[in-house]
N, C-alpha and C positions, 0 to 999 in steps of 0.2 A: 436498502442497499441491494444491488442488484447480484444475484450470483456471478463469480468472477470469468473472464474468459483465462482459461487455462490450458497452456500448453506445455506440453513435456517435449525434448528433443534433446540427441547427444548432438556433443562439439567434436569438432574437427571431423579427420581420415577413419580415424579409427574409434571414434566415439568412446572417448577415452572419459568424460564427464557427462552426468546429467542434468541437462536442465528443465528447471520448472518455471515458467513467465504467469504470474497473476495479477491481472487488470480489475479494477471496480471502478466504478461510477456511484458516488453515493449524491442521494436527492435527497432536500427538505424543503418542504412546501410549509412557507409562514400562512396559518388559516386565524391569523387574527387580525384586527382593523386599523392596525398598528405596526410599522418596524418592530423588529427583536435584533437585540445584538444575541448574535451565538459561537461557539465554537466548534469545532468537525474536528476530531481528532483521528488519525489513522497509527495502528503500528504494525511496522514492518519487522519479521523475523531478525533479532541479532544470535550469530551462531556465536558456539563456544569451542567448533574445532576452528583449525586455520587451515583446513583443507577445504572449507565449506567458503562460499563466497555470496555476500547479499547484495543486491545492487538496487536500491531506490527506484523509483518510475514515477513522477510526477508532474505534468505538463505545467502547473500552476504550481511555484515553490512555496513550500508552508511557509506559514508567518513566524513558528518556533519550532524548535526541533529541544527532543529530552525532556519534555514537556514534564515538569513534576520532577526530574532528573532519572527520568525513566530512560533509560537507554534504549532506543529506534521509535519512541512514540512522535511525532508531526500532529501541530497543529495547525488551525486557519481561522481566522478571526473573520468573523463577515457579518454586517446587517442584512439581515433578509426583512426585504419590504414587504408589506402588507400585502397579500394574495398571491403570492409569489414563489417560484418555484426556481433555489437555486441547487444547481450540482458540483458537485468534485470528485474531480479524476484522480487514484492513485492506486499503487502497486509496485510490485517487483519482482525481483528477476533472482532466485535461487540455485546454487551450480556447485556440484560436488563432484568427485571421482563415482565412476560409474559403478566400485565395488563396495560404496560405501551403503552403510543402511542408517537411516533415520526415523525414526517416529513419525508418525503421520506428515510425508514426503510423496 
């Protein structure tokens, strides 16, 4: 997985919230002489205040969401072919009041 592109920036006039945007691309090269079915699982932060707000980023919609009944986990079913190098794209978008403080935010 490739470290994320991250960006931090406040909304609106008066930068009243902060936001954090987190992009990956994860890669998996199948190095066997054979298809593999596999799974990619991603999870996305769920907050426990309601001033905190998470918003998904996935250009490709996973195939299940709650995976396990895990709340924010996404998954993606796919055969990766023999030699072959697939990726997927996902991340999100984190947005709090700007006097708020979080744990590694």
């Amino acid at each position: 997985m490739r470290p994320p592109a991250d960006q931090a920036a406040g909304e609106g006039p008066s930068r009243k919230r902060r936001v954090r945007t987190r992009h990956y691309r994860i890669a998996l090269t199948n190095r066997h002489d054979r298809a593999v079915a596999g799974s990619v699982r991603f999870r996305v932060p769920v907050p426990r205040n309601e001033a905190i707000e998470v918003a998904p980023w996935f250009p490709a919609a996973p195939d299940r969401e709650a995976v396990d009944g895990k709340q924010g986990v996404h998954a993606w079913e796919r055969t990766f072919p023999a030699g072959e190098t697939a990726a997927i794209r996902a991340g999100y978008r984190v947005s709090m009041p700007a006097g708020k403080s979080v744990l590694r935010f």
